[in-house]
C-alpha positions in Angstrom: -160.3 11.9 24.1 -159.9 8.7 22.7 -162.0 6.0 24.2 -161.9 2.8 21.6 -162.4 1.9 18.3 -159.9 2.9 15.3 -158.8 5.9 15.8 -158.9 7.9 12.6 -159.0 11.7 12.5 -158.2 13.7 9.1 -157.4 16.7 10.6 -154.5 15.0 12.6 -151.2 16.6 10.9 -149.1 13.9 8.5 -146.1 16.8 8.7 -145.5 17.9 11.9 -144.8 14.9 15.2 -145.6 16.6 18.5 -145.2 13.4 20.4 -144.1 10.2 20.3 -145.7 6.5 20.9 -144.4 3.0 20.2 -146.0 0.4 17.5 -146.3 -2.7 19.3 -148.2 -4.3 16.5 -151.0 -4.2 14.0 -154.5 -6.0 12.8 -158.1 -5.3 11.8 -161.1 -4.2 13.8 -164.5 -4.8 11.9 -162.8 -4.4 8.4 -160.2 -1.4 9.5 -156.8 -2.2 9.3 -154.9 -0.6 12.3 -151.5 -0.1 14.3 -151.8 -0.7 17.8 -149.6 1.8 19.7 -148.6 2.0 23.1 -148.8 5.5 24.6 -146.7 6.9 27.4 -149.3 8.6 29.5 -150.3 5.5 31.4 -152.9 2.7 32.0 -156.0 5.3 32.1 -155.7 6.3 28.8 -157.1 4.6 26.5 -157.4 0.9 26.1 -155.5 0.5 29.4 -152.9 2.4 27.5 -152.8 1.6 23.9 -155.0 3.0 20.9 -155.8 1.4 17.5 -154.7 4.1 15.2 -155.9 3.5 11.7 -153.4 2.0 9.3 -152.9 2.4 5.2 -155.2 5.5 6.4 -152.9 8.3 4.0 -150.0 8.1 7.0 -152.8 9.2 10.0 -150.7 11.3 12.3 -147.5 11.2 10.2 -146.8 8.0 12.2 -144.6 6.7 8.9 -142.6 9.7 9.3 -140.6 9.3 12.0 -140.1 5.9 12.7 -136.9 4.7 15.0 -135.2 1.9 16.4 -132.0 1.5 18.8 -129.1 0.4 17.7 -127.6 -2.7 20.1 
């Protein structure tokens, strides 16, 4: 379970997307540069529900895969 920090996991697939979050912006945590995403499974998870996923990281998670936007 993620509990802080940049989260940064090799294993996690760059292929397949088995859920989706929302980028709400992006920095650096003690030299790591990161995409802070908001998740949809509430304030308990998490950093009151948001995750620093690690950015520039060979596309962690596939999270440059899939991106989207609406149309308004």
């Amino acid at each position: 379970a993620y509990s802080g920090g940049v989260y940064n996991d090799p294993r996690c697939s760059k292929r397949s997307a088995n859920h989706a979050v929302l980028v709400v912006g992006y920095g650096t945590y003690e030299g790591t540069k990161y995409w802070l995403i908001k998740n949809s499974w509430g304030t308990s998870w998490g950093l009151d529900g948001y995750m620093m996923m690690a950015r520039d990281a060979n596309n962690m998670c596939g999270i440059r895969n899939y991106g989207s936007y609406p149309l308004v």
